[in-house]
N, CA, C and O atoms as CSV, one atom per row, in Angstrom:
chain,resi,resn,atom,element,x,y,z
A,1,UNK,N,N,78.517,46.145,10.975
A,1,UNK,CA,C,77.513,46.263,12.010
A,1,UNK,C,C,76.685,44.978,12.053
A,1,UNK,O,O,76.188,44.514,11.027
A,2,UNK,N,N,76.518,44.297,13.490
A,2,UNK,CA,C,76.085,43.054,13.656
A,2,UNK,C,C,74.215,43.616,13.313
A,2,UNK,O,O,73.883,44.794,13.443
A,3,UNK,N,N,73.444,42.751,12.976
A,3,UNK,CA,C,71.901,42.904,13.214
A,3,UNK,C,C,71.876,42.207,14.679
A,3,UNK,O,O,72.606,41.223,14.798
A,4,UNK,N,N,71.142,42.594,15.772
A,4,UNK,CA,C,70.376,41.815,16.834
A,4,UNK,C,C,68.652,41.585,16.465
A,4,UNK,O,O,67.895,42.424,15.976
A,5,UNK,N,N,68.328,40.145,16.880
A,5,UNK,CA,C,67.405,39.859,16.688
A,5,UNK,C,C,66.922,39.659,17.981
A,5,UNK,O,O,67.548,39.068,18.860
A,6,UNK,N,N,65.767,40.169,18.106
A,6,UNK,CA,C,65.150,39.424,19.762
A,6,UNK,C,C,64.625,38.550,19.927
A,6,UNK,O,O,63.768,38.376,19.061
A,7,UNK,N,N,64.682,37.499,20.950
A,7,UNK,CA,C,64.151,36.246,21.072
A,7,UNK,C,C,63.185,36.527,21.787
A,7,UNK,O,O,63.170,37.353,22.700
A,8,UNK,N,N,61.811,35.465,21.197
A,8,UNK,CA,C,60.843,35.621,22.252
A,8,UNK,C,C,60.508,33.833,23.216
A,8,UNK,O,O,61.329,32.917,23.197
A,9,UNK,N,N,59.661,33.794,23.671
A,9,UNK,CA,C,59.121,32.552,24.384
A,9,UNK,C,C,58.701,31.162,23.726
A,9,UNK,O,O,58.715,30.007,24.152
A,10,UNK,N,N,58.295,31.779,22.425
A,10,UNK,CA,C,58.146,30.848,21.080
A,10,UNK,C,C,59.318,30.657,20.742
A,10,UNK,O,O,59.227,29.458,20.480
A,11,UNK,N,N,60.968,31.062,20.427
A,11,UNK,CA,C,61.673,30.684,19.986
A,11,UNK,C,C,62.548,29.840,21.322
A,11,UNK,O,O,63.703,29.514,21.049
A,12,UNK,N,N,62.192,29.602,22.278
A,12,UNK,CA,C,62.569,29.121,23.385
A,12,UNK,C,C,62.148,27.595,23.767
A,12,UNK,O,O,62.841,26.584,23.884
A,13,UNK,N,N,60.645,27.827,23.929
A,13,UNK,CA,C,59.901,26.311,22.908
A,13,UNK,C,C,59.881,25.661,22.542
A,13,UNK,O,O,59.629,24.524,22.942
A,14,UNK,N,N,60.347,26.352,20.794
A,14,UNK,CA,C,60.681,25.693,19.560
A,14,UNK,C,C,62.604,25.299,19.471
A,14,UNK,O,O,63.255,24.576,18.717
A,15,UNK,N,N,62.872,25.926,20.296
A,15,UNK,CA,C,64.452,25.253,20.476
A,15,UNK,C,C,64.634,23.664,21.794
A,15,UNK,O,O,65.455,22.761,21.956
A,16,UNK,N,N,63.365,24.088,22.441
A,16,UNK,CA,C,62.981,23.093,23.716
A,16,UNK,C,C,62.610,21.917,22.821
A,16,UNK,O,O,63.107,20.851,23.185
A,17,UNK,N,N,61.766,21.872,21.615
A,17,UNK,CA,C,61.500,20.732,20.695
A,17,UNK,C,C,62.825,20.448,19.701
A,17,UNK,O,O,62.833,19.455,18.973
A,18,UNK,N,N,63.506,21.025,19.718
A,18,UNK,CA,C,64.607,20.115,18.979
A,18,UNK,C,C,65.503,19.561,19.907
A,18,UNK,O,O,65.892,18.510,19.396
A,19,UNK,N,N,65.891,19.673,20.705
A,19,UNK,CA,C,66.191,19.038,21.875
A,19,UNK,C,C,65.816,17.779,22.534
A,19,UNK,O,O,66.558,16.864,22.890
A,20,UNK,N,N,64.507,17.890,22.640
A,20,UNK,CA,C,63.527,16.783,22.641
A,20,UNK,C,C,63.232,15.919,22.018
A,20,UNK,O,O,62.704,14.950,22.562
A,21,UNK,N,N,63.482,15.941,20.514
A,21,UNK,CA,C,63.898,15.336,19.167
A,21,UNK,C,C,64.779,15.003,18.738
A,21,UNK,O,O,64.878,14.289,17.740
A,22,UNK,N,N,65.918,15.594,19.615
A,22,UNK,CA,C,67.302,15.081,19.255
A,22,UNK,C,C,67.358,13.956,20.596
A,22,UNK,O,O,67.928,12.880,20.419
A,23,UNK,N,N,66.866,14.210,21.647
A,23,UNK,CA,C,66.590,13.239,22.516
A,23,UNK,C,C,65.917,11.988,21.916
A,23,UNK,O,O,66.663,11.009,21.894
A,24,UNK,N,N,65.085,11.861,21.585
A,24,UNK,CA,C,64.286,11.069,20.670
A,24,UNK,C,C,65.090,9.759,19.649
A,24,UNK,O,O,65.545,8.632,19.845
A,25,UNK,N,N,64.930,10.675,18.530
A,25,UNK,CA,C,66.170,10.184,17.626
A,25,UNK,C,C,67.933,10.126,17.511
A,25,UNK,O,O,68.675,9.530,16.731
A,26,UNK,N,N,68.161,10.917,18.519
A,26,UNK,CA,C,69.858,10.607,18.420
A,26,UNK,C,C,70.634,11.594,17.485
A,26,UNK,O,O,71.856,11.720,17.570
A,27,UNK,N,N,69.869,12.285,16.593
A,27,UNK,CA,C,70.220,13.127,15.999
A,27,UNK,C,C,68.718,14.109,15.162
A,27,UNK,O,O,67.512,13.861,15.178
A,28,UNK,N,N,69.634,15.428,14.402
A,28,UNK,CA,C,68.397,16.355,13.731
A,28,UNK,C,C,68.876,16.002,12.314
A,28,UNK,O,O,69.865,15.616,11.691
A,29,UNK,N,N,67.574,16.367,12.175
A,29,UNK,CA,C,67.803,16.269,10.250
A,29,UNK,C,C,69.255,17.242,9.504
A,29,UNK,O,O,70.175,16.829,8.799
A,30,UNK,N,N,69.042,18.246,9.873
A,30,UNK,CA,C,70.088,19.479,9.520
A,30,UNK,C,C,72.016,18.789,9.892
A,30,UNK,O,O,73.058,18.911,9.248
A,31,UNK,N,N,71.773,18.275,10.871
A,31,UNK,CA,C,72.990,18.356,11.534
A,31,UNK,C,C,74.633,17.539,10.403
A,31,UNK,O,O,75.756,17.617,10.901
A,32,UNK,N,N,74.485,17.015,9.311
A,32,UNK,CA,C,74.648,16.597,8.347
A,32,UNK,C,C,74.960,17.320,6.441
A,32,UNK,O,O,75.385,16.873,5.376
A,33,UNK,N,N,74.424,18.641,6.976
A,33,UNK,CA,C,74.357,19.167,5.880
A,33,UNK,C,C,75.580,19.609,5.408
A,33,UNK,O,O,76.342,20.114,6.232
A,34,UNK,N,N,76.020,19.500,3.938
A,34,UNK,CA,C,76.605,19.697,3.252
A,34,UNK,C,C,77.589,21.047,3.046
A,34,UNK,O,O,77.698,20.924,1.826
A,35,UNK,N,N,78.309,22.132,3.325
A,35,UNK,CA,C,78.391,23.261,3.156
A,35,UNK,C,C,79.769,23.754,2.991
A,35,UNK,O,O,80.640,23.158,3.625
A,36,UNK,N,N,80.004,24.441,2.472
A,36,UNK,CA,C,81.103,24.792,2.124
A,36,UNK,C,C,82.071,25.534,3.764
A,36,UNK,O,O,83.107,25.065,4.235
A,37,UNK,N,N,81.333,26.690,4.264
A,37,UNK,CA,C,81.376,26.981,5.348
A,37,UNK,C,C,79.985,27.108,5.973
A,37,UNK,O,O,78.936,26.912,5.359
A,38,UNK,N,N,80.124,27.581,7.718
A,38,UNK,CA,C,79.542,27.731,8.437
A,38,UNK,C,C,78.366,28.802,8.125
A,38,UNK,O,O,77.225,28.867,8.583
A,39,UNK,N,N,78.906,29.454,7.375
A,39,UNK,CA,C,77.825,30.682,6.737
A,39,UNK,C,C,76.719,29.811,6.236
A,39,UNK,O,O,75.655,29.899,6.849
A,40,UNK,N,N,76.769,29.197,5.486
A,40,UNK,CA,C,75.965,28.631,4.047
A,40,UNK,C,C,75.601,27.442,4.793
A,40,UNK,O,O,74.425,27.523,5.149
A,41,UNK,N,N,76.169,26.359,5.170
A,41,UNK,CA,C,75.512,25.615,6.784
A,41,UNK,C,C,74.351,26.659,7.203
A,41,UNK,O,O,73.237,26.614,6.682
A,42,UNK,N,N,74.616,27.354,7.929
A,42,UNK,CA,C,73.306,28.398,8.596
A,42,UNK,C,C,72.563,28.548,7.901
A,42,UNK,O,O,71.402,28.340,8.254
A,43,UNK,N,N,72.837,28.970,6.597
A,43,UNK,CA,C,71.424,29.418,5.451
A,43,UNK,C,C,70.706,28.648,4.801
A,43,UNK,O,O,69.598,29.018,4.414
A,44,UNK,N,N,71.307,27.102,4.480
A,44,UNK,CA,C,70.365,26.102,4.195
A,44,UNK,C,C,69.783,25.515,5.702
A,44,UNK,O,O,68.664,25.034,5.879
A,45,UNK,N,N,70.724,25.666,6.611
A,45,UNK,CA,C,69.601,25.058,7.601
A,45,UNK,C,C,68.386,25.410,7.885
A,45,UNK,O,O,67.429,24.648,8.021
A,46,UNK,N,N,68.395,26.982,8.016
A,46,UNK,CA,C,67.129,27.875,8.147
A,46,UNK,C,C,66.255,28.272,7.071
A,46,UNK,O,O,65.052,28.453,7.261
A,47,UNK,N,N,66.727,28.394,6.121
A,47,UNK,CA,C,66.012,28.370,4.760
A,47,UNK,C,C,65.417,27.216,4.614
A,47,UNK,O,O,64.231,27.182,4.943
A,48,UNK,N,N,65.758,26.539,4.331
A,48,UNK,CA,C,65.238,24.673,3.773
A,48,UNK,C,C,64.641,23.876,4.967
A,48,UNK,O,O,63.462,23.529,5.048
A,49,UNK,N,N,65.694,23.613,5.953
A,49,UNK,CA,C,64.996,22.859,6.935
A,49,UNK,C,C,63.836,23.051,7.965
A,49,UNK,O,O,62.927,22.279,8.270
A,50,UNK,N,N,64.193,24.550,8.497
A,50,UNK,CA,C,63.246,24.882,9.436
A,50,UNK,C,C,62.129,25.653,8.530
A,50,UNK,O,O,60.951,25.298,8.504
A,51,UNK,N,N,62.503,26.439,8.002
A,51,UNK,CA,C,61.794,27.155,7.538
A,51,UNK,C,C,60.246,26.774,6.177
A,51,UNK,O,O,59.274,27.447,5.835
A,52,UNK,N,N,60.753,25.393,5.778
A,52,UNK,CA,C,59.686,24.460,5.134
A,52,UNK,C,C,59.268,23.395,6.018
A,52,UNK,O,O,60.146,22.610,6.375
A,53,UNK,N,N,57.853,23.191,6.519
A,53,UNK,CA,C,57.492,22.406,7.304
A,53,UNK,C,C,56.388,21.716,6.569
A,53,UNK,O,O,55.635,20.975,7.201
A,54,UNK,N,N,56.249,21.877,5.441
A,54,UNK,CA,C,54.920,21.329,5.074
A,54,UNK,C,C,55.011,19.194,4.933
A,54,UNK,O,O,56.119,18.698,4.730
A,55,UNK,N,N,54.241,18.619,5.020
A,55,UNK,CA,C,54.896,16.887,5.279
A,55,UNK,C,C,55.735,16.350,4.351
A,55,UNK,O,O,55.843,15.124,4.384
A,56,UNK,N,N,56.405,16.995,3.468
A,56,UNK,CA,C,56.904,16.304,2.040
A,56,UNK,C,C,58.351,17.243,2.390
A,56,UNK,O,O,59.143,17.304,1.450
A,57,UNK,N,N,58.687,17.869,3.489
A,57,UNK,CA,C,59.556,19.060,3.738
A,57,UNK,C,C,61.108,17.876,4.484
A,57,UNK,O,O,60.631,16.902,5.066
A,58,UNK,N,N,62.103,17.886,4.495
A,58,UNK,CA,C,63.281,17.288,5.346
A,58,UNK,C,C,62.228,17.024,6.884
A,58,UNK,O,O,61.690,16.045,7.400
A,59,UNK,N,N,62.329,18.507,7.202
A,59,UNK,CA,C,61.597,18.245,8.629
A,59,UNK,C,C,59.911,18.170,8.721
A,59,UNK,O,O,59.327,18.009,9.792
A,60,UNK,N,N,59.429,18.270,7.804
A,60,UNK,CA,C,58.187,17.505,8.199
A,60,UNK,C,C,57.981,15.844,7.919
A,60,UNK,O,O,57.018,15.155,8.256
A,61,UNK,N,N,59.312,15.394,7.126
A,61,UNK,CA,C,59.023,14.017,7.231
A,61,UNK,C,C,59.577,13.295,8.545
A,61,UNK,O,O,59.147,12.253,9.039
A,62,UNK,N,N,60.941,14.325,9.127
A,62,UNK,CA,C,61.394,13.754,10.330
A,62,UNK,C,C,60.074,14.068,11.884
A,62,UNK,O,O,59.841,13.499,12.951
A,63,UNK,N,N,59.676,14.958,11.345
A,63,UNK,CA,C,58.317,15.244,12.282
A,63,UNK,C,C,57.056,13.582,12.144
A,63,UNK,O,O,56.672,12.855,13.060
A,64,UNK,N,N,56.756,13.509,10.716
A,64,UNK,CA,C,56.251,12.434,10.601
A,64,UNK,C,C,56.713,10.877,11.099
A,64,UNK,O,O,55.962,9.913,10.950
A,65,UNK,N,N,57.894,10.788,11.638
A,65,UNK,CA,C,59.018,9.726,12.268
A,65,UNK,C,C,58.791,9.993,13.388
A,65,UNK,O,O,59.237,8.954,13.874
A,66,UNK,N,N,58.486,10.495,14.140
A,66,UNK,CA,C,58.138,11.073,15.542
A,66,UNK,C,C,57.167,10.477,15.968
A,66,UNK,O,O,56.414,9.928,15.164
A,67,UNK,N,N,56.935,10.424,17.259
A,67,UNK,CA,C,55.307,10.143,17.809
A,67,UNK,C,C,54.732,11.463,18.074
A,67,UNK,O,O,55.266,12.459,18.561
A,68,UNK,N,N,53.063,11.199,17.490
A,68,UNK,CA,C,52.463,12.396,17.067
A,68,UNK,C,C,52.080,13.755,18.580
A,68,UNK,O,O,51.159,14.552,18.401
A,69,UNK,N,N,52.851,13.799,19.824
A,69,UNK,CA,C,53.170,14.528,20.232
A,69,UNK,C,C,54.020,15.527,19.940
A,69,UNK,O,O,53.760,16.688,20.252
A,70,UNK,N,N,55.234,15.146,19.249
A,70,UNK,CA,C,56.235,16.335,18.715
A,70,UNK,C,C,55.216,17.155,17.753
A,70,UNK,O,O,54.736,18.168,18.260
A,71,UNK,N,N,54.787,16.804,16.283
A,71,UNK,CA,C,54.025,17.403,15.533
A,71,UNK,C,C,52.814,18.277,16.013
A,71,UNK,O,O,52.617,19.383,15.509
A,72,UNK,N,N,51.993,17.756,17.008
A,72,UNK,CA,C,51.102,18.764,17.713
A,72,UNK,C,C,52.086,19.618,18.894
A,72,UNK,O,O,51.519,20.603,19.366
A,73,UNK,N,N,53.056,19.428,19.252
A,73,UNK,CA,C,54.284,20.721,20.206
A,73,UNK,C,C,54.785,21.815,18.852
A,73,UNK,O,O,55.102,22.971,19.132
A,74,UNK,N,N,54.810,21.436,17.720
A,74,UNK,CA,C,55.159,21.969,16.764
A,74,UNK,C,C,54.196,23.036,15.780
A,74,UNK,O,O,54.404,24.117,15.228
A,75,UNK,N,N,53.150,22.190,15.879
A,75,UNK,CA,C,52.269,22.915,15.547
A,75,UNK,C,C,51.764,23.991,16.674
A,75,UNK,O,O,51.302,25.045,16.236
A,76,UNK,N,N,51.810,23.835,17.869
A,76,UNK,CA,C,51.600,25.041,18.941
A,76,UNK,C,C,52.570,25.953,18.796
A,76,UNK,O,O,52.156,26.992,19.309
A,77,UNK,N,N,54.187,26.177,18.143
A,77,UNK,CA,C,54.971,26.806,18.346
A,77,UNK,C,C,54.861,27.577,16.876
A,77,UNK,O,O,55.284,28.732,16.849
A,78,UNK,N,N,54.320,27.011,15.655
A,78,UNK,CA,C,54.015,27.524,14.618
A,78,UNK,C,C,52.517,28.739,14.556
A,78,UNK,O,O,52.205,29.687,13.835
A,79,UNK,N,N,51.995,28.135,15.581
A,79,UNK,CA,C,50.610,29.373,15.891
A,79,UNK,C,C,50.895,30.560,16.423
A,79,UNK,O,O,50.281,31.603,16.199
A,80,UNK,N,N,52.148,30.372,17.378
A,80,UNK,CA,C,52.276,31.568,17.961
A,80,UNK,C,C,52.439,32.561,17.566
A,80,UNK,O,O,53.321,32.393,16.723
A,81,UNK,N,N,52.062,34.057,17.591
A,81,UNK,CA,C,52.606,35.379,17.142
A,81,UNK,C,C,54.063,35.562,17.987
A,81,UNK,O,O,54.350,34.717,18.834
A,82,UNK,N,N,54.734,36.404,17.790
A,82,UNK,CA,C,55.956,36.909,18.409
A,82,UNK,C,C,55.464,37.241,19.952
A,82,UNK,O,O,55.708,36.484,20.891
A,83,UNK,N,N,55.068,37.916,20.021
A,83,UNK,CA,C,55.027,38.390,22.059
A,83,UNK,C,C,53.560,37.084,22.366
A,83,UNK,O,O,52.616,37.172,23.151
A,84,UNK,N,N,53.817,36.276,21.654
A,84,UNK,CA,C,51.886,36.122,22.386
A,84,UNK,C,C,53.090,34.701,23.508
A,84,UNK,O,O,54.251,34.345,23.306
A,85,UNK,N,N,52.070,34.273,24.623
A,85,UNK,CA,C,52.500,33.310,25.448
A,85,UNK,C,C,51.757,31.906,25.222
A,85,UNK,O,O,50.585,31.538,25.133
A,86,UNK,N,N,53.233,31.208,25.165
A,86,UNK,CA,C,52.871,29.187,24.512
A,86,UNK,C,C,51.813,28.973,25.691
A,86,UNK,O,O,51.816,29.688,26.694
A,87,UNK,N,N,51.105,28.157,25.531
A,87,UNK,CA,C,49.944,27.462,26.368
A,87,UNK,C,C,51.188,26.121,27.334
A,87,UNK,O,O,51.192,24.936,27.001
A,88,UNK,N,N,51.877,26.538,28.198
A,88,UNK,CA,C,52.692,25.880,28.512
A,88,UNK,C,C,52.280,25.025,29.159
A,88,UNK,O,O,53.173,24.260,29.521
A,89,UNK,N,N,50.530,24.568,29.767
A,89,UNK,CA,C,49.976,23.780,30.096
A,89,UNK,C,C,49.852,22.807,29.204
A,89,UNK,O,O,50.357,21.710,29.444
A,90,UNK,N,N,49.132,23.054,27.977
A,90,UNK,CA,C,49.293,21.871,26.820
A,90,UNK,C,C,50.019,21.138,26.363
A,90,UNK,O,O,49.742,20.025,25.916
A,91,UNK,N,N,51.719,21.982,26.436
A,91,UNK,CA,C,52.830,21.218,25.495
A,91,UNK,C,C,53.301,20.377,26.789
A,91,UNK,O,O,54.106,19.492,26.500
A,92,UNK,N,N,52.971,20.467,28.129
A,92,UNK,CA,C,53.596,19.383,29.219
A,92,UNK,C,C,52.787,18.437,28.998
A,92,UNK,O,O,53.179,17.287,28.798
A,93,UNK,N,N,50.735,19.008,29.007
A,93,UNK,CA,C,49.963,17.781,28.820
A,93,UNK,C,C,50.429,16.956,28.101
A,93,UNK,O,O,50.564,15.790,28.472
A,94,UNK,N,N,50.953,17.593,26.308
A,94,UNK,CA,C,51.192,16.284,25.197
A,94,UNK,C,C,51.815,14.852,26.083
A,94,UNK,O,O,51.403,13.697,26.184
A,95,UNK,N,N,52.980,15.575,26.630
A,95,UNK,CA,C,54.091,14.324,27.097
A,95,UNK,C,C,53.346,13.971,28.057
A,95,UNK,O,O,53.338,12.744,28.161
A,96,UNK,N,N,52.661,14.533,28.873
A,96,UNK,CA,C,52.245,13.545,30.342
A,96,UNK,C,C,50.870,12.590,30.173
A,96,UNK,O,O,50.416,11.777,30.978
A,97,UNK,N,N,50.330,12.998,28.750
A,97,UNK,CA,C,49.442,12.131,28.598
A,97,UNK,C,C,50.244,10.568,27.811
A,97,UNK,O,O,50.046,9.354,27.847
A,98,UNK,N,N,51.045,11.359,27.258
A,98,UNK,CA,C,52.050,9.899,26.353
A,98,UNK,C,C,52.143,9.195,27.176
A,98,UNK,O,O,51.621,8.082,27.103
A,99,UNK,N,N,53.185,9.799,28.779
A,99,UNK,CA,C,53.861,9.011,29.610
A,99,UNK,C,C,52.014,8.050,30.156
A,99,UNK,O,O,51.991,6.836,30.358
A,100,UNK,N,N,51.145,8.656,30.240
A,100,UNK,CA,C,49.552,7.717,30.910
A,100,UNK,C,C,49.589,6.815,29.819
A,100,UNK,O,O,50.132,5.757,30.135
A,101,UNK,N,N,49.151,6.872,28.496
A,101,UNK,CA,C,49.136,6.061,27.752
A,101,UNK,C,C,50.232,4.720,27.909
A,101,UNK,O,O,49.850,3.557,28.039
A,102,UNK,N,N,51.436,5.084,27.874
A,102,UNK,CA,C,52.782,4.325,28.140
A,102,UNK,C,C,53.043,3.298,29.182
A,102,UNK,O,O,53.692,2.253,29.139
A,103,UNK,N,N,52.085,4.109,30.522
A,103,UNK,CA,C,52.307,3.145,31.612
A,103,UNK,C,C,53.438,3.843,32.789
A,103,UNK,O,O,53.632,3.330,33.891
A,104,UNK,N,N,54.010,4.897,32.382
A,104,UNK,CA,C,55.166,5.295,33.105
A,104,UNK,C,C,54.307,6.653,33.749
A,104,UNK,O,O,53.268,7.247,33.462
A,105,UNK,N,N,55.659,6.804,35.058
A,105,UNK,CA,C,55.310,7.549,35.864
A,105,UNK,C,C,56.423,8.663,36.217
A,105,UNK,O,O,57.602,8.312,36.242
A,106,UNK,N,N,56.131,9.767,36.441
A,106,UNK,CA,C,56.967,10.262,37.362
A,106,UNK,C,C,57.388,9.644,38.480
A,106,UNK,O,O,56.778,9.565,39.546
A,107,UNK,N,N,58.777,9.069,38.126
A,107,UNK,CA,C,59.056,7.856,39.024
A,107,UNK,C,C,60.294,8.109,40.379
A,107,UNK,O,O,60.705,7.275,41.186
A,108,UNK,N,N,60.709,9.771,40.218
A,108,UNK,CA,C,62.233,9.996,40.368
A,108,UNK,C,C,62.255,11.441,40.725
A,108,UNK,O,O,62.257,12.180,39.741
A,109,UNK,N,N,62.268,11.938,41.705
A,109,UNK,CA,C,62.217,13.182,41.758
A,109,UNK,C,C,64.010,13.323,41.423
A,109,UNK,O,O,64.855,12.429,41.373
A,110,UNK,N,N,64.192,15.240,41.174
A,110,UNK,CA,C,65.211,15.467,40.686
A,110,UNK,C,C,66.504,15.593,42.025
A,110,UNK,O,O,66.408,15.809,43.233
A,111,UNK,N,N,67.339,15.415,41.378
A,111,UNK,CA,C,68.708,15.155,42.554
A,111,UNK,C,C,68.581,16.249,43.911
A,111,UNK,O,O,68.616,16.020,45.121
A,112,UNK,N,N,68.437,17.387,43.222
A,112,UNK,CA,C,68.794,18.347,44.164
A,112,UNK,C,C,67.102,18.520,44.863
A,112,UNK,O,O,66.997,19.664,45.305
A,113,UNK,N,N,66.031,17.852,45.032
A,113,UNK,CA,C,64.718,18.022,45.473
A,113,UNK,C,C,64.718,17.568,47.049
A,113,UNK,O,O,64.067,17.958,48.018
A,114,UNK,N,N,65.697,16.611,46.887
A,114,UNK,CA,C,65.822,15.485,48.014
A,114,UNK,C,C,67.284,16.028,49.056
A,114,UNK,O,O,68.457,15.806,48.756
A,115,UNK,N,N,66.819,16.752,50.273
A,115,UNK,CA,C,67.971,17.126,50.621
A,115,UNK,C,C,69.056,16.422,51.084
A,115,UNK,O,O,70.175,16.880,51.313
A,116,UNK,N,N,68.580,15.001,51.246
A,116,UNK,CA,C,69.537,14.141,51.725
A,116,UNK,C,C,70.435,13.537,50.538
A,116,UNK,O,O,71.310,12.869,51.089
A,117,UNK,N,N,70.600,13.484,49.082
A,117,UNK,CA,C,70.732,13.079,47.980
A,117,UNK,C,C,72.087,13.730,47.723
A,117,UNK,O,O,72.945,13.062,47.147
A,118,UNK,N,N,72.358,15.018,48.115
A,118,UNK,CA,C,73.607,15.204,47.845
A,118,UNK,C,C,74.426,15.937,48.743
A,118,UNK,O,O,73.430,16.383,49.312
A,119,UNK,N,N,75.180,16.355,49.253
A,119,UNK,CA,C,76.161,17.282,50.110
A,119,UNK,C,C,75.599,18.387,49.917
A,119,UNK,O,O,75.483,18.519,48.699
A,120,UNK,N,N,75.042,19.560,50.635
A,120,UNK,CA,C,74.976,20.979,50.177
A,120,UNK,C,C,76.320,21.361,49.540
A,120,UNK,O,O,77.410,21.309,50.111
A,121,UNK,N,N,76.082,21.770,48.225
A,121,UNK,CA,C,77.438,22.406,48.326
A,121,UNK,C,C,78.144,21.693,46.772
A,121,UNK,O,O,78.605,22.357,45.844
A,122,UNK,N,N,78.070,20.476,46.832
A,122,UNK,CA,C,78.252,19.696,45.797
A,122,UNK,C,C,77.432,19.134,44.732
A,122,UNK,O,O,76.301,18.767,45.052
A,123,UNK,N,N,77.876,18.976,43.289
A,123,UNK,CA,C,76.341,18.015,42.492
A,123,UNK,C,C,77.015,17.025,42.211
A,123,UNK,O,O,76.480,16.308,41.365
A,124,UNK,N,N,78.918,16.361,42.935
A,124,UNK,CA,C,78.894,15.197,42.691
A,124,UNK,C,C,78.858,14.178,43.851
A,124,UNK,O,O,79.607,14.400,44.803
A,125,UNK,N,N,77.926,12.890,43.875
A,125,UNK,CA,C,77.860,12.010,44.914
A,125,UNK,C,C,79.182,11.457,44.636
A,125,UNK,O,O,79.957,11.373,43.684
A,126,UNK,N,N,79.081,10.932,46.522
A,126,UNK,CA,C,80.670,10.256,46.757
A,126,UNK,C,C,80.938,9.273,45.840
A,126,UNK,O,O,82.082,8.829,45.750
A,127,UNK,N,N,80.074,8.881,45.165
A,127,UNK,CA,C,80.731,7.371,44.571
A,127,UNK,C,C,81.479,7.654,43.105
A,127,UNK,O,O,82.276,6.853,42.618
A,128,UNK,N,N,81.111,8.877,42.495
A,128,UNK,CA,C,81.890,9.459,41.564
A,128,UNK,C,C,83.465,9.423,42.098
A,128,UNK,O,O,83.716,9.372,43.302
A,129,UNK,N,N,84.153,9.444,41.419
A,129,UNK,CA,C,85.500,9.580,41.654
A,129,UNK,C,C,86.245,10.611,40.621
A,129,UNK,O,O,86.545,10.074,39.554
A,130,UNK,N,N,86.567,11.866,40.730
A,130,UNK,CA,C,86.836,13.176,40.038
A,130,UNK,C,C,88.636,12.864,40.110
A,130,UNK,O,O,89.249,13.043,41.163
A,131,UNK,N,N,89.287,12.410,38.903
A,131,UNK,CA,C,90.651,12.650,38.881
A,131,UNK,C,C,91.194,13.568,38.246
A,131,UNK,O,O,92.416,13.706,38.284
């Protein structure tokens, strides 16, 4: 008999920041680990990596390698209770104040915003060539 676990908005988040971190750096701390199988892979990842965050932790030193936006997105996803809702205003502020600091802009709206940008119907432009 399988266990189901339910996901909430915090674990959605906190999967949105490793993503963002793997964006970042090119890779996660975990992704490397040692294991005999896939089982034991899973259990040191979540045991050891995620699950110790304190700064002397795998991932709190790769947190400390970061610019100190990830660590405060991290620390918002560590406050949360299970049903409570992320302040999804704050964790966009972090980055959109980086991008002010930085100099950059929302420079690009997204492909499909612009109706002239692509064919209804299609998401590849003609200049792609699909063999």
């Amino acid at each position: 008999m399988s266990v189901r676990l339910e996901v909430s908005r915090r674990d959605d988040i906190e999967s949105l920041l490793y993503v963002l971190l793997e964006f970042y750096h090119g890779t996660l701390p975990w992704y490397d680990i040692p294991a005999r199988d896939g089982r034991s892979e899973l259990k040191i990842m979540v045991d050891i990596m995620k699950a110790d965050v304190s700064p002397f932790s795998p991932f709190g030193i790769f947190l400390a390698q970061s610019p100190p936006e990830f660590t405060a997105y991290h620390a918002h996803c560590a406050s949360l209770a299970f049903g409570q809702k992320p302040d999804y205003a704050l964790l966009r502020g972090l980055f959109r104040e980086r991008m002010r600091k930085e100099g950059w802009g929302a420079d690009s709206p997204f492909d499909w915003a612009n109706g002239s940008a692509l064919e209804k119907g299609t998401l590849l432009p003609e200049e792609y060539v699909i063999d």
